[in-house]
C-alpha positions, 0 to 999 in steps of 0.5 A: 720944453715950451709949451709949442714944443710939446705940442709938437711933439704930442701932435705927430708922435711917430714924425714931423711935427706940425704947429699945434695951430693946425691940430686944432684947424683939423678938428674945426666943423664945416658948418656950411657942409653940415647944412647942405648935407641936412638940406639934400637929404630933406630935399630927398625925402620929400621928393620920395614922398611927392613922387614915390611914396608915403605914410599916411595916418587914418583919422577919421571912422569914415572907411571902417570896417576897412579903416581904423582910426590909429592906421598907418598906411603907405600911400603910393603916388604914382599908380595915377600919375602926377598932379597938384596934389601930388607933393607932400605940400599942395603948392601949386594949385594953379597946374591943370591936368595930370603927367603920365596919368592913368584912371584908377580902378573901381574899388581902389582906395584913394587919397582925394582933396576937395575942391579949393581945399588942401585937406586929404580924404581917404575914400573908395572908387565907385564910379568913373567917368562916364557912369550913372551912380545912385543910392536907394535906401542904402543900395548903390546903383551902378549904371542901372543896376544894384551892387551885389551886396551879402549881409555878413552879419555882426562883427565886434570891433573893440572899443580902445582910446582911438574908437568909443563906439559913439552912441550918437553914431552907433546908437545901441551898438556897444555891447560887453563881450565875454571876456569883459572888454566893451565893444561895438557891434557893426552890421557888415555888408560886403558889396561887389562889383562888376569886376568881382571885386569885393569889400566889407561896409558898414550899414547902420540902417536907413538914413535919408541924409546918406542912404538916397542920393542921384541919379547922377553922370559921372563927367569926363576927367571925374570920379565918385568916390564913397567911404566903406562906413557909408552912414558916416563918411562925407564923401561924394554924396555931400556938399562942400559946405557939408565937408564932402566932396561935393559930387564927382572929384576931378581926377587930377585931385587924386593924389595916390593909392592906399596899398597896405597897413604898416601898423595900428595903435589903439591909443593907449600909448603914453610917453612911457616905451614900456606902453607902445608894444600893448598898444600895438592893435593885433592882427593889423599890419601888413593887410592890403587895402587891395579889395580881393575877389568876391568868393561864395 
């Protein structure tokens, strides 16, 4: 028997054979139909992260004690309608305006972008167009008035590799607990505002450079946005030059709303799998980052 003829016979064992050249043709991979399928399936993705939602990872202590660095949150794009910012990739800073746009609320958490700028800042609505805002010695001022604000003392935020307790910037405040760990001890305010909505800062103390700032008028099509940790957050109240955002944010560089914690790591994580489940922080995953009402 010759070699094709077995290759007959092998290829169709129960039937009409078929040349042994068309068992390997059947075998072959669409290489192009590979690449389309890998090219939609990113062209999806991105388009769920422009226009519905997406992961955003928290890199900075300037929205503690509501924020960690090491969060991962999901930020939803559409609650504000759609703009420049809007696409995972701030491409097309020449569009004006903002589709199906709607104004967020005081106390929403925000992912903002500078001015001339393609970085995304995480930050607080305080004041929308048209108010009058001002900060006296660390108190905000909302069109004439003082926020509601109730010390509600000291709280222990463990140290780990993701927050050190910076003597520079939390001079004094690292302390060892009973059981041994070091952490740092925050003073929490919580502030109100108008519409009940409530949420914890930080106040670390009179500091010029944060703590006085305006009077200033909101302009139409803006926002002033603050970060929770008030003593170390660039935020509304800095210039561009000071990595702020320099005053009042135009509305369309809004691009989405922070809506809750999926998961918090410390930092201690190394490549090995057997670290990830212990540094997995505790107690994090699934909090809201909606600001509840204010309770007595």
């Amino acid at each position: 028997m010759t070699h094709s003829e077995l290759a007959l016979q092998q290829d169709e064992p129960g039937g009409a054979a078929r040349p042994a050249r068309y068992r390997k043709a059947r075998h072959r991979t669409d290489w192009w139909a590979e690449a389309k399928g890998i090219f939609w399936l990113i062209l999806a993705v991105l388009a769920f992260h422009s226009l519905i939602a997406k992961p955003f990872y928290i890199p900075s202590e300037s929205m503690m004690p509501t924020l960690m660095v090491g969060d991962r949150l999901v930020v939803t794009k559409y609650p504000y309608g759609y703009s420049y910012v809007s696409p995972t990739f701030h491409v097309l800073p020449f569009l004006q305006g903002r589709l199906f746009g709607a104004m967020p609320r005081r106390g929403d958490v925000v992912i903002a972008v500078p001015p001339e700028s393609h970085t995304d800042y995480i930050k607080r609505v305080i004041g929308l167009p048209g108010d009058r805002i001002a900060v006296r010695g660390g108190r905000v001022y909302l069109n004439g008035r003082a926020l509601a604000h109730r010390d509600m003392g000291d709280r222990l935020v463990p140290v780990d590799g993701n927050f050190d307790c910076d003597p520079f910037e939390y001079p004094g405040r690292r302390v060892r607990g009973d059981d041994g760990r070091f952490y740092c001890s925050l003073p929490i305010v919580r502030e109100t505002l108008p519409s009940g909505r409530a949420y914890d800062t930080i106040d670390l103390g009179y500091r010029p450079q944060s703590d006085d700032y305006g009077p200033i008028t909101v302009p139409q099509g803006h926002v002033f946005l603050m970060g929770d940790n008030r003593d170390n957050s660039a935020d509304s109240r800095f210039r561009l030059d000071q990595n702020g955002l320099g005053g009042p944010v135009p509305w369309e560089n809004l691009g989405g709303r922070a809506e809750f914690i999926t998961f918090s790591l410390d930092g201690f994580g190394t490549w090995n799998p057997m670290s990830w489940p212990d540094a997995f922080r505790p107690g994090r995953a699934g909090r809201t980052l909606h600001p509840g009402k204010a309770t007595r």
